[in-house]
N, C-alpha and C positions, 0 to 999 in steps of 0.2 A: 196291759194287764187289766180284768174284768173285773179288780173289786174296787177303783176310786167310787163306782155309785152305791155299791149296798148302803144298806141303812144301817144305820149305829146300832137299831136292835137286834140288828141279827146275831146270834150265838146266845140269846135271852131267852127264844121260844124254851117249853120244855116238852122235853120226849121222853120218854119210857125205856130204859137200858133192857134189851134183851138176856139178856144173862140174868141181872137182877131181879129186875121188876121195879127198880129207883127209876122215881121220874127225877130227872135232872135237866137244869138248862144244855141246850146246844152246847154250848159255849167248852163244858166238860165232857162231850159224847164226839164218836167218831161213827159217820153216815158208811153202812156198805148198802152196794149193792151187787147184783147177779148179770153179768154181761151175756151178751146173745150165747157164747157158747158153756156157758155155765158155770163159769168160774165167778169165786167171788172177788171184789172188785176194792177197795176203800174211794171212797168218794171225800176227798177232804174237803174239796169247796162248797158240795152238797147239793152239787147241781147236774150229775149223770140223771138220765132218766130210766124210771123204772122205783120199784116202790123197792123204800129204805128201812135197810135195817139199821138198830143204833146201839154204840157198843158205850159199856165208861171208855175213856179215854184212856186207859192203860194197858201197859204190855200184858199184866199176868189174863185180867177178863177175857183179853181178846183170844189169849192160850187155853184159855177155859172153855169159852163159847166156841173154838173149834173144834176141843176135843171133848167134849159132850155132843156135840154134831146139832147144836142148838141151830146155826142159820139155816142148813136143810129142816130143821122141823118149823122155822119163822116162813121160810119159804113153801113150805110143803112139795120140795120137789127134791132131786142128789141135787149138791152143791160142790163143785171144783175147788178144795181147800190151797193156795198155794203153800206153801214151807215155808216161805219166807213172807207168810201175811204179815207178821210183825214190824220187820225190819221195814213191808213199804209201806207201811202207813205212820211210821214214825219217821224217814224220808220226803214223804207227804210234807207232812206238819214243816219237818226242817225246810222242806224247798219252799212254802207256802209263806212263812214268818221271813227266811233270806230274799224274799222275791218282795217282801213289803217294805224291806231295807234298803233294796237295792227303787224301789219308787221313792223311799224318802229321801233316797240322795236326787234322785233326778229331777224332783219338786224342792230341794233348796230348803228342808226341814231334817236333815241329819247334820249330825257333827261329831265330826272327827280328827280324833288326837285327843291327845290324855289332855295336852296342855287344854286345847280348845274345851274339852268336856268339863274340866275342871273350873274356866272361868265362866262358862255359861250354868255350874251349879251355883258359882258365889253372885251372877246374875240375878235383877231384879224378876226375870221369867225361868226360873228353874227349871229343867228337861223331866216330865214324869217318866221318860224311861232311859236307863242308864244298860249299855249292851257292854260286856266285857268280852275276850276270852277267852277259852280255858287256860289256855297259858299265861294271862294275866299276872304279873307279880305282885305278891302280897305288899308289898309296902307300897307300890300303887294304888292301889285298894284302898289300903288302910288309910293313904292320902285324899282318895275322892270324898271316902266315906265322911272324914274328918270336915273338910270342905260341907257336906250337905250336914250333919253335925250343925255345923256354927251357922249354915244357913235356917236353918229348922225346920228342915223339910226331910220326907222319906221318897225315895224314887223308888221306882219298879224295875227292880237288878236284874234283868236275864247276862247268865254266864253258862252256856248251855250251848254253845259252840266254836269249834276250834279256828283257832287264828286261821287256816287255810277256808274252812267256810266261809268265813265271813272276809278273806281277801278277794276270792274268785268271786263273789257276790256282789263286790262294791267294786270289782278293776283296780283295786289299790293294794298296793303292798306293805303285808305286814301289818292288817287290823287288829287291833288290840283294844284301844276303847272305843268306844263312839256312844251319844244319846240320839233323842226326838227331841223337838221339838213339842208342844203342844196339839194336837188336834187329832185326825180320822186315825191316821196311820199310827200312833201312840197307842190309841183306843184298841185296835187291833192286832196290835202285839201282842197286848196284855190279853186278848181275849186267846189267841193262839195257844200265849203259854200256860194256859191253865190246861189244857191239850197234852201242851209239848212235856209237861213235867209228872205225866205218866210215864214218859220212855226215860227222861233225861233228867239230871240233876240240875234246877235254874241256877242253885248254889248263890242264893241271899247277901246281901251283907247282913253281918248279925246284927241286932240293934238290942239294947237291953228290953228285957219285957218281949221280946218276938219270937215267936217258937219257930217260925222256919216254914211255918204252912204257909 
């Protein structure tokens, strides 16, 4: 996989949302681009070549800026709209955060099992990101939470894909919790899911005082 070397600032630069006119970090924009036969393209790692267009990172913009026909007028040429631009660039994102999960088990910085998750939260190196789920049960939940609670700390909850995602990602059967560890690959989770919660619900733990953004 081609991102153990990027640099930590990447997803920081900011860029300009065609749709809008908000300049925003990377980090909340999704790159397209125009492939040789004209269709448009999402570029999620930001590295096709050929000059990028940048969208906010969500499903409605993206529905916006094609039916305005805004990347044919960024481009100044017809642009090849597909039907389903939505759905792969929200695929993207999912393949792109599963594929940084499935390095963190292979470098020996994921952990996995409720049990496991839960004693590396009451740990003296607490996991900043904590992955459930969807089918997560609430009193599970309501157990980790408790746990980080009495630790005094808040993690970074992605619950944003389903138990079959994240088993086929990791070769294991039946994921349900898992964390990180500290370092690169935590970092760019979180930078993803600020992306990924245009299309998808992260679905928080609530914390008193936390709105949920």
């Amino acid at each position: 996989m081609g991102h153990e070397g990027s640099n930590l600032t990447e997803g920081t630069r900011d860029r300009r949302c065609i749709a809008t006119g908000e300049v925003m970090p990377e980090a909340r924009l999704v790159r397209f681009v125009v492939d040789p036969e004209g269709t448009l393209v999402p570029d999620i790692d930001g590295r096709l070549p050929g000059r990028g267009y940048w969208i906010s990172s969500d499903a409605a913009s993206i529905r916006a800026a094609a039916m305005r026909n805004m990347f044919a007028k960024a481009a100044k040429r017809p642009v090849s709209i597909p039907d389903d631009l939505v759905a792969r660039t929200e695929r993207g994102i999912v393949q792109r955060m599963l594929a940084y999960l499935g390095l963190a088990r292979r470098s020996s910085v994921l952990i996995l099992g409720f049990d496991q998750v839960e004693k590396q939260i009451r740990s003296p190196e607490p996991p900043p990101v904590v992955i459930e789920a969807r089918e997560a049960a609430e009193d599970g939940r309501r157990k980790l939470q408790a746990a980080a609670t009495a630790a005094g700390y808040v993690p970074f909850v992605i619950a944003a894909f389903s138990n079959e995602e994240l088993s086929l990602s990791l070769g294991r059967e039946n994921v349900v919790h898992a964390a990180t560890r500290p370092g690169r690959i935590a970092e760019r989770l979180i930078f993803e899911a600020a992306r990924l919660q245009g299309f998808r619900r992260l679905d928080p733990w609530a914390w008193k005082g936390f709105s949920g953004a």
